[in-house]
N, C-alpha and C positions, 0 to 999 in steps of 0.2 A: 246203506249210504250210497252204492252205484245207483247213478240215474238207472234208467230203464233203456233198454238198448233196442234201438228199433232200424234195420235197414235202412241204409238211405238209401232214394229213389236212384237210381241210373241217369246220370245227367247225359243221355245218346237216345239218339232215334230207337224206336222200338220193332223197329223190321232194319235190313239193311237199304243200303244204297239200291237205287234201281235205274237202269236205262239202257243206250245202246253197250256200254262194255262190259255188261253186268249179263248172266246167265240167269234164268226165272229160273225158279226152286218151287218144287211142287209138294202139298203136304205130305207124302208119301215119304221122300227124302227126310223132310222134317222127323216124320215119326222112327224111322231107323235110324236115324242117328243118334252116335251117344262115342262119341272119338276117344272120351276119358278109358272104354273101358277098353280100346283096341291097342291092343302092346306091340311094343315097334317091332318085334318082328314080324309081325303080322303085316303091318305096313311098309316094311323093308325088306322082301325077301329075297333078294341076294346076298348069295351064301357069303362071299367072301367080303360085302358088306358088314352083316352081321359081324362078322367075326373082327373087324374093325373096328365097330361100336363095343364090342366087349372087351375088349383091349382097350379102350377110351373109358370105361365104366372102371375098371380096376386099377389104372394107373394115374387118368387125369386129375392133376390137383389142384385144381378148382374147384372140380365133384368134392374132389375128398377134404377139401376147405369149408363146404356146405354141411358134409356131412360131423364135422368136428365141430361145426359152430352149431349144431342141432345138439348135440348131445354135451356141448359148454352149456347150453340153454336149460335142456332136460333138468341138470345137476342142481344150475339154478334155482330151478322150480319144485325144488327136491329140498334145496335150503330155508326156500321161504316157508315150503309147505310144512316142513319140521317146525316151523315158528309156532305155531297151533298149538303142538306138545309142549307138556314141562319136559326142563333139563334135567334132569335125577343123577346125583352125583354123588361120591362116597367121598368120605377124606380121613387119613388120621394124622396126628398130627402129635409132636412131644413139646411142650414148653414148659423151657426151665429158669429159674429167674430166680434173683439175692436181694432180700427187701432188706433197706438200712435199719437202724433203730430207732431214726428217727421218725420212722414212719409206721413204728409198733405201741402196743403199749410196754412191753416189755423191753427191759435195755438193752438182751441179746437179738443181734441178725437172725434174719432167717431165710433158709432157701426152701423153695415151693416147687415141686415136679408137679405136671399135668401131662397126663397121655388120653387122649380122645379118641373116639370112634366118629363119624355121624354120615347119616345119611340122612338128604334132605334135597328141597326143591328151591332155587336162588332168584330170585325177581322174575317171576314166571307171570309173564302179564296177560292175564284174563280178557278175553278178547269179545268183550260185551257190544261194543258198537261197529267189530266189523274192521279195526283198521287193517288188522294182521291179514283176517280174509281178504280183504280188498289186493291188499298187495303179493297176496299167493294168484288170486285171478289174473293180475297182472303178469305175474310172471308165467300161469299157464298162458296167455294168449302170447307171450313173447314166443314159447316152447312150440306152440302150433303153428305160429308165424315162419318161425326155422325152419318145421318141418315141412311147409308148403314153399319155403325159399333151395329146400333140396331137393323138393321134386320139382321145381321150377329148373334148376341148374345142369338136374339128370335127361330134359327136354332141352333146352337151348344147349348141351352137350350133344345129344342125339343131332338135331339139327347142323351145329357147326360141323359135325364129324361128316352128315351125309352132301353138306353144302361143299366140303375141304376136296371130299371124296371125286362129287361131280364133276367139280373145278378140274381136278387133276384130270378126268376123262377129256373134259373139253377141250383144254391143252393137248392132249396128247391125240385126239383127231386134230387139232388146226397145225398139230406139228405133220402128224402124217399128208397132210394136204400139203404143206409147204416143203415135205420133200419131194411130193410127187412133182412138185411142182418144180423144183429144180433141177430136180432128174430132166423133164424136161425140156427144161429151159440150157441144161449144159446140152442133149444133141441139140437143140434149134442152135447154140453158140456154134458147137463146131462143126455144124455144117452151113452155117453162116461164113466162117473161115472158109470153108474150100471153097464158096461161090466167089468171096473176095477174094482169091487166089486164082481164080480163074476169070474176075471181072467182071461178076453176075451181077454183082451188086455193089453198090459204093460202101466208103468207110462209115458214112452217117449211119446205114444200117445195121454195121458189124457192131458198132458201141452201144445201138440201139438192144442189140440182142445182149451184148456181154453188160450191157445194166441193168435187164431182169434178171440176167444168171444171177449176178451180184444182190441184187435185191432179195429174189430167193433166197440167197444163203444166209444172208444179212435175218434175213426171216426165220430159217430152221435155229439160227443161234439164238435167235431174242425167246424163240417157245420153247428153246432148250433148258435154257436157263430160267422161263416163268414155268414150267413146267419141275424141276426142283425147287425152284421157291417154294413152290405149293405142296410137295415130297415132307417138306422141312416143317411149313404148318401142319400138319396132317399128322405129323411124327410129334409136334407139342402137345398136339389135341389127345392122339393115342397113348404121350405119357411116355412112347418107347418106340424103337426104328417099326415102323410099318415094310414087313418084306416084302419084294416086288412081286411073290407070285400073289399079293393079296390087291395088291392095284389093279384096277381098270386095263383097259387094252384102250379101248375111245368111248364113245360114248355111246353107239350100239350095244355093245358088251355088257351096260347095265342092263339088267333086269325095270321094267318098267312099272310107274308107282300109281296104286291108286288116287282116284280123284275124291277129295274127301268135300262135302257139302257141307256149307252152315245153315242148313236149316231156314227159317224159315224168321224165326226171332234172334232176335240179339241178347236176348236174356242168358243166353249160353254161354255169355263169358262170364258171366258170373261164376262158373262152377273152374274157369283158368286158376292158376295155383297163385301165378303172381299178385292176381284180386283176391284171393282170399289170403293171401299174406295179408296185404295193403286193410282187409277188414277185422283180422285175428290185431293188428298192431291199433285199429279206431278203439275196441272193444278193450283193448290192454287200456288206450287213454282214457275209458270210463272208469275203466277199475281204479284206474290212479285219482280219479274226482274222488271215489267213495272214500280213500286212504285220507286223500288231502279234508275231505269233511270231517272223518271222523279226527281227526288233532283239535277238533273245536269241541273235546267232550273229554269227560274225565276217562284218565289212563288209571286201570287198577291194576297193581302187580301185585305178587302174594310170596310171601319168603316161609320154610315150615323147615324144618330139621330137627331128624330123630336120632339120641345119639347115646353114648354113654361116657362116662370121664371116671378119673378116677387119680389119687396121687404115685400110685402104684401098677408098675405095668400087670401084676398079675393079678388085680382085682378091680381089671377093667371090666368085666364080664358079670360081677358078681353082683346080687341082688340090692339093689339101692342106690346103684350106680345112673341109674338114668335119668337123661334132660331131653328138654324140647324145648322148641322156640317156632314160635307164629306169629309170624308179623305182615298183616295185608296194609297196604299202601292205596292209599287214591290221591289224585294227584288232577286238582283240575287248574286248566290255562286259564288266567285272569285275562292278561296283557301280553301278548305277545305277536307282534309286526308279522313274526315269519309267516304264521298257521296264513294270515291273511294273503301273503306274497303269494306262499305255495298255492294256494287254492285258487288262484290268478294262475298260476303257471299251467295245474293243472287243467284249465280250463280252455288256455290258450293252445296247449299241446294238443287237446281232442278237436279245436279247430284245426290245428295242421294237418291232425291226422285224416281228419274230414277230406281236407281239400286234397290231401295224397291219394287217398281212394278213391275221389273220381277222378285225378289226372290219370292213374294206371286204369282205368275204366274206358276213359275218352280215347287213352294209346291205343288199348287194345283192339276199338272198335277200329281206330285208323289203320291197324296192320292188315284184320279181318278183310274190312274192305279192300284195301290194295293188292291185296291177297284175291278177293274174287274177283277182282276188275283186270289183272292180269291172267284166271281161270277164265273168264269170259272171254278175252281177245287173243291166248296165247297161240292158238289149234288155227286162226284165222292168217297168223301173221305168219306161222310154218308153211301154211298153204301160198304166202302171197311169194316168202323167200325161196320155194319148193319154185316156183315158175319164174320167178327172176332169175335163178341158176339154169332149168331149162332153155327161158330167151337167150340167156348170155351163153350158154354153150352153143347154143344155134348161130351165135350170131356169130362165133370164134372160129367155129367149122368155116362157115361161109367165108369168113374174110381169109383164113388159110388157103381155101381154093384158089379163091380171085387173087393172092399173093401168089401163090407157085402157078398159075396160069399168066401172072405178068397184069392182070388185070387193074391192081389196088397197089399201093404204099404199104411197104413192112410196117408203116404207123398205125396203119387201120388195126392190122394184127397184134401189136403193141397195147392199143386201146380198149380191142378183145379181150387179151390175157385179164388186161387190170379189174374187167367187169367182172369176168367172171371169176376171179379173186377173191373180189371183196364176195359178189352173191356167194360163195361159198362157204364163205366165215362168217356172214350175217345167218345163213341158214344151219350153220352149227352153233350161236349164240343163240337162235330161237331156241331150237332143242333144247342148251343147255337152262333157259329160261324157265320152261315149263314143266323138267324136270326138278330145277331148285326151287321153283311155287307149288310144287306140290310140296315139298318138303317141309316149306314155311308153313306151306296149311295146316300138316299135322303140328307143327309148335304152336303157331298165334290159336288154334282150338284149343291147346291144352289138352293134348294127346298123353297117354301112357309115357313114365319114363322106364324104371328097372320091371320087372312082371311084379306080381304080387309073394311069389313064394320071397323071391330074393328080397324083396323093400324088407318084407316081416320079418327077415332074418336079420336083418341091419334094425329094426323098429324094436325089436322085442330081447335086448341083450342087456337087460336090466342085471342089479346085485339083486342080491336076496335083501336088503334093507328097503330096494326100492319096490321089492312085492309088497313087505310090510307099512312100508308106507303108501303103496297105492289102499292097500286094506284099510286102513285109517282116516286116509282120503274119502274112500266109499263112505264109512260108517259117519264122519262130520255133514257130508252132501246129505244123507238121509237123517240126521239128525237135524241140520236146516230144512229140509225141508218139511220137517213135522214141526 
């Protein structure tokens, strides 16, 4: 009764973006690549990184929200797939009861004992046209969906933790610059004072000096305090205090990250987790057609109980005592509104689900590329802030001289400071740029999240009822398919 499921085409370009802020990718790249199977520490190797990310892996509950809701799912799947079985249930049972006279032939009462045994199977509905299957596939693709929504969560974790991490570096270089910078800015002040105490210089130039001092500090306070802002995210991400011997010094201090390639096709996102969520959840909407079709055909259940009775508890056991009862039931829909609604619903839903799998198709490619169009011009724009900061320092030297030789206005040297200010925090945001795009690389590809030993050990923590039932599982697949 499930249609037939066939991939939908990729509603995205079939190569990526190309021009001037795009890097060419040579087949070569293409064929070495494969990001899924590179586990982050391989692509993060600083130590004290690492040791971060695994502190965010054990305590983050978010993760550990992904992971509860995979294994809600598992159970799930575990209940519907039980539906396949009969229920086999035992009961005994005493009943005792005082018939009037008027309801004998004889004019004296009478009281009746019954003690029963039985074992037997209760409306155990033979699953001829596939509803019950239908609605187990459903709930497997729900189960696979989880499980591709917690290694999605175990990546965009990896990601936020090393994106929280870099932050904090980059603060804590613009903090280190802005105390250099006030260091100083307080001698340029107080030797501003002795000149205006000796009449070197007027008062316009002594508040000129004493409100970069003040600027400057104004400045060390504001990256003081964005710099524990970011302490305090870092510390939600990890789940628990991040110690400072495990933070950044600035941002040379990090260890530097590979340049990951996409390749050559965009087909590659297909194999991202959040896409094959978005396709395990289209495939669960087929399965729910074949449920909603099969309610247009007779339901057969079957009732059988084997048992023994007796008026006597101690010759319940004994030879002549036994019953049974078999009673199979079919049950077919004449008239009924619902099966038609639902099967409308059903139908409607695999379009939603249609159109959700290629919005998370279409995202992905837009991050890919924004992703390699900041790969292609990041290395260009370090180069261009690297010589903005050399001009502005040249040009700060110079005006310093021509101001203590009497040459220039304290203003020139004022207008100095400001350039090469800013050129210095623009050229520690490019840094920090190209560092956090790489980082995204590895997520928007759909990189590695936990290694494989650990995923398997969190995958493989079944009961023993869930072996038995995967065995069972086996033996219906191979019985379908013969």
């Amino acid at each position: 009764m499930i249609p037939p499921y066939r991939r939908p085409n990729a509603p995205i370009s079939e190569h990526w973006p190309s021009g001037e802020a795009y890097l060419q990718t040579t087949p070569q790249e293409n064929s070495q690549l494969d990001v899924r199977q590179l586990e982050w520490r391989e692509f993060f190797n600083d130590s004290k990184l690492q040791q971060v990310i695994e502190m965010a892996f054990n305590n983050n509950r978010d993760l550990r929200l992904a992971v509860l809701n995979m294994e809600n799912a598992r159970a799930l799947y575990g209940v519907q797939r039980a539906n396949l079985l009969p229920t086999v249930n035992v009961a005994a049972g005493l009943n005792k009861q005082r018939y009037s006279s008027d309801f004998l032939a004889s004019t004296a009462s009478k009281e009746v004992e019954k003690y029963s045994v039985d074992l037997g199977i209760t409306a155990w509905e033979v699953d001829f046209f596939g509803r019950i299957r239908s609605l187990k596939k459903q709930a497997l693709e729900e189960y696979l969906g989880t499980k591709e929504a917690r290694r999605s969560a175990q990546i965009a974790l990896v990601y936020e933790v090393v994106k929280a991490y870099l932050t904090i570096a980059a603060d804590r270089s613009n903090l280190n610059l802005v105390k250099s910078i006030l260091k100083t800015q307080e001698g340029v002040y107080n030797l501003a004072q002795r000149k205006y105490k000796l009449k070197l210089i007027n008062e316009i130039d002594l508040y000129r000096a004493k409100t970069q001092m003040d600027t400057a500090y104004a400045d060390v306070v504001r990256y003081t305090q964005q710099e524990a802002l970011d302490h305090n995210a870092l510390n939600l991400l990890a789940g628990e205090l991040v110690p400072e011997d495990l933070l950044p010094s600035d941002l040379e201090s990090v260890s530097p990250l590979k340049d990951l390639s996409a390749g050559l096709s965009s087909q590659v996102l297909l194999k991202r987790p959040d896409i094959m969520e978005a396709e395990h959840q289209l495939k669960g909407a087929y399965a729910n057609i074949g449920a909603a079709r099969a309610a247009f055909f007779p339901s057969i259940s079957l009732t059988t109980i084997l048992g023994t009775a007796s008026n006597e508890f101690s010759g319940l056991f004994k030879a002549g005592r036994n019953t049974w009862t078999y009673a199979p039931q079919i049950v077919m829909p004449i008239f009924d509104a619902r099966t038609w609604s639902a099967y409308r619903v059903s139908e409607s839903t695999r379009q939603i689900a249609l159109a959700q799998y290629e919005k998370v198709i279409q995202t992905a490619f837009r991050e890919v590329a924004d992703v390699l169009a900041v790969q292609g011009t990041v290395d260009k724009q370090i180069m261009g802030e690297q010589s903005i900061v050399d001009s502005a320092q040249k040009i700060y030297d110079l005006s310093s001289k021509r101001y203590a030789n009497g040459i220039d206005s304290y203003l020139s040297v004022l207008d100095a400071q400001r350039s090469l200010y800013s050129a210095k925090l623009g050229l520690i945001f490019a840094k920090f740029s190209k560092l956090a795009n790489q980082a995204k690389a590895y997520a928007v590809l759909g990189g590695g999240g936990l290694d494989e030993q650990e995923a398997s050990k969190q995958d493989n923590r079944g009961s023993f009822q869930d072996k038995i039932l995967s065995l069972l599982d086996f033996e219906f697949k191979r019985m379908d398919a013969e």
